[in-house]
N, C-alpha and C positions, 0 to 999 in steps of 0.2 A: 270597234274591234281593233284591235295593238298590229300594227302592218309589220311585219318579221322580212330578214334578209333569205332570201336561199339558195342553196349551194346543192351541190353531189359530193355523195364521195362512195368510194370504191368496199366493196367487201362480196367474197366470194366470187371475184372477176367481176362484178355485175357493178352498177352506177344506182343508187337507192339517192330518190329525193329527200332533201333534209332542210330545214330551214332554223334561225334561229331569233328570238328578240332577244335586245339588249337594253340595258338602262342605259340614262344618260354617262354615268360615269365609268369608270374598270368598276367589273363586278364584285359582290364581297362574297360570292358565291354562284356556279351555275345546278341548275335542276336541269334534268334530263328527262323528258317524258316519253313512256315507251306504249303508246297505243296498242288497241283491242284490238281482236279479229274483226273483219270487215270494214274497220273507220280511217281513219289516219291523223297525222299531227298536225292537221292544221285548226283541228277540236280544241284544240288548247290554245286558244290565241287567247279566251278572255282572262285562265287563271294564267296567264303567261303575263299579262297585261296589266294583275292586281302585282303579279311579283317583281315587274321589271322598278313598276314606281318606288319598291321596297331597296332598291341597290342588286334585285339580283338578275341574272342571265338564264334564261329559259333555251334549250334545245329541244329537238324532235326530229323523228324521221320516219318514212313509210316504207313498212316492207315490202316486201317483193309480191303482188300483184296486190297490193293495196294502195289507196290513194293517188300519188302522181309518178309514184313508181311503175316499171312495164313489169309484167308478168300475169299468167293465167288468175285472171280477178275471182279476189277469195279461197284462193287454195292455199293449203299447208302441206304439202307434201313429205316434209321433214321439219319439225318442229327445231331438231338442233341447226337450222339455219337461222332461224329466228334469232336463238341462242349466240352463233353464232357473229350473226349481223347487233347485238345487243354488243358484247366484245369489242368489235372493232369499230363501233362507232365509240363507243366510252373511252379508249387507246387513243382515236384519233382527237378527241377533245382533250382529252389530258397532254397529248403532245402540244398542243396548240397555246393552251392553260395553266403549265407545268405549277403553279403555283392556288391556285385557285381552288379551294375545298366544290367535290362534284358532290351530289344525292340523285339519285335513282327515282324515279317514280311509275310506278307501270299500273296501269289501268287496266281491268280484265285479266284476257289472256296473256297483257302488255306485260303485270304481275308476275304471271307464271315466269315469261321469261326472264324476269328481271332477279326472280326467286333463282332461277337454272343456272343463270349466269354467276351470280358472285357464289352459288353452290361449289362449283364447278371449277372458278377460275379465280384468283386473286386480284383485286382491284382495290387500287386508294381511292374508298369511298367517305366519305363521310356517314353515310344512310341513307336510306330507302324510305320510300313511302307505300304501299299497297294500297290502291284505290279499286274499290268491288272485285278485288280480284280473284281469279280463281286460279286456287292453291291445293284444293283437294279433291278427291271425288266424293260425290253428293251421296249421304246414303241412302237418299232418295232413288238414287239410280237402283236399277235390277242387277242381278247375276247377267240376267238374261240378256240385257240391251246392251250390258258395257260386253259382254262375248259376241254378240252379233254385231256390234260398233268396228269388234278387230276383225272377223272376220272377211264383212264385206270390205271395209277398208282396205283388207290387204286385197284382197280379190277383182273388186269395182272401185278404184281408188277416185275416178268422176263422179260416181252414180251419184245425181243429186238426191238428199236424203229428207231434210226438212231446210224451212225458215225461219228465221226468230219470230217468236208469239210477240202480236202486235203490241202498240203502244204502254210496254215496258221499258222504255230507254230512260223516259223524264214524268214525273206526272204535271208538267209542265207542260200544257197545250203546245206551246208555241214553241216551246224547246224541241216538243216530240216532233210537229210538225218541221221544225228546221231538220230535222236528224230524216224523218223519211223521204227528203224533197233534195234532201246534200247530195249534189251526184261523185262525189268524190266517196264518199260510203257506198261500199257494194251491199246490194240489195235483194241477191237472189239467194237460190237454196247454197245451204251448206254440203258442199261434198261426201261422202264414205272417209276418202283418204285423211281428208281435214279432221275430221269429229275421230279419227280412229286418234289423229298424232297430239290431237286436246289430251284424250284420254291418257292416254301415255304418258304427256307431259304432268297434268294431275297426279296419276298414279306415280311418276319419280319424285317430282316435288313435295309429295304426302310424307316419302319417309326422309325426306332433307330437313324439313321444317327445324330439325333440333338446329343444325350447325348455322343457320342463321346466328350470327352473333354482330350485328353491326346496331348501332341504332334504327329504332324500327317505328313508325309511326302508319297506323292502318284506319281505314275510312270505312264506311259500308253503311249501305242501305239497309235499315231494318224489315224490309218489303222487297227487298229486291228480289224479282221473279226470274231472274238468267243467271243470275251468281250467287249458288248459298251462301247467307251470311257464315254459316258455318266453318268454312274458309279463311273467314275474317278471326273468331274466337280460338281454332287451331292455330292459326300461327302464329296470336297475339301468347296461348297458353306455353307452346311447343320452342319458338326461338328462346335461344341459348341470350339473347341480347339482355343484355342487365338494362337497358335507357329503351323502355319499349312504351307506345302510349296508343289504346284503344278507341274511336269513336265510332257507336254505333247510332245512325241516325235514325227515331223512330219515324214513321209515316214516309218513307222516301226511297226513293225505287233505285234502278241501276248505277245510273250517272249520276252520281254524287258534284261534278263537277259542273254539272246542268240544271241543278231540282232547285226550289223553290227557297233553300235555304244554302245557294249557293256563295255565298257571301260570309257564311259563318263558315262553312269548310275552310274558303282560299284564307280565310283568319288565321284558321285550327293549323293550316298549311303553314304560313307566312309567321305565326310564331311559333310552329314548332323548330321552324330553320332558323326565326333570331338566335333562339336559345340554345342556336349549335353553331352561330356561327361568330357568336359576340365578340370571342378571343382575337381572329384572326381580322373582325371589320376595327 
């Protein structure tokens, strides 16, 4: 595993852990990886590891009661802090980098945010990546469940509600097993308040999907049981982006960045960003 520097930095008054690797040289580009609910950025050390050998620089950081950040573990109280802390961590790398082409990459509901954020606000990016992320709501879901989601939400915003169905992260034994045994990943029920501010973020994200217009490169498990792939085909269909590129991976569950065929992704990764970054290395 690639050993990263780590640092704090400030957004919303608060101190959020961050960490980063670096290649040996100046980078010919940094990724920025914006983790899922419940995990944090230190998941990313190994495709941080395949990319640093490549010339490029990896960032991450943990929200606020996630990972080695303080706060109530596992809650989302307000989604636009995510959003929020997505902003001002990108600003403060760009001040730092002023020259350096940035890309995006958000995992899960890491996605979502990363969808909310360049929706929302303007940033010299280069592009994004969407890794299993959830971008829309499931039509799988009821009338029923996403109304009683806002309800109690708003109402029992603790009340613990459920937990993620087992051994869906990897179908990698030993990956699955790393990820339940991570004490840095929270592992207990998901809140009302959290699962209402998912939904919400879902549902604004659902009708953004057109104004995406940056380069867009999307990943997804053809099996993945926590993130409809679905997700993955709307926004590959719906972005405005003319440089957009699809992979859907069959037989392989959530964590695209963990499963069995992790090695052909961090590839799909690392030349999707040669290919964007040739000019400027």
């Amino acid at each position: 595993m690639t050993r990263s520097k780590t640092f704090q930095f400030r957004s919303r008054g608060k101190l959020l852990f961050a960490q980063k690797w670096w290649p040996k040289d100046y980078p010919r580009a940094v990724v920025i990886f914006v983790h899922s609910w419940a995990e944090h950025s230190g998941r990313y050390a190994d495709i941080s590891g395949h990319l640093t050998k490549q010339g490029y620089a990896t960032y991450g950081f943990d929200f606020e009661g996630h990972g080695q950040s303080e706060g109530f573990r596992g809650a989302i109280f307000n989604f636009q802090q995510w959003v929020t802390d997505v902003n001002a961590f990108v600003a403060s790398i760009q001040s730092e980098l002023r020259s350096v082409p940035i890309f995006l990459c958000g995992f899960g509901m890491g996605g979502c945010a990363v969808a909310y954020a360049i929706t929302a606000e303007h940033h010299e990016i280069e592009g994004v990546i969407f890794a299993a992320s959830g971008l829309v709501v499931s039509k799988k879901l009821s009338k029923f469940k996403i109304l009683m989601s806002w309800l109690l939400g708003g109402l029992l915003p603790k009340w613990p509600i459920s937990l993620l169905p087992p051994n869906q992260m990897s179908s990698v034994t030993s990956e699955q097993k790393h990820y339940d045994e991570d004490p840095l990943v929270y592992h207990g029920y998901m809140n009302a308040g959290t699962a209402k501010e998912l939904l919400l973020a879902n549902l604004h994200i659902g009708q953004k999907l057109g104004s995406i217009d940056v380069p867009m490169l999307v990943l997804h498990g053809a099996e993945d049981g926590l993130v409809s792939p679905e997700g993955a085909t709307a926004v590959y269909t719906q972005a405005a982006s003319l440089d957009k590129t699809l992979h859907l991976y069959p037989k392989i569950l959530h964590d695209v960045f963990h499963e069995n065929n992790r090695l052909e992704v961090f590839e799909h990764v690392r030349t999707w960003l040669d290919a964007r970054t040739k000019e400027q290395w």
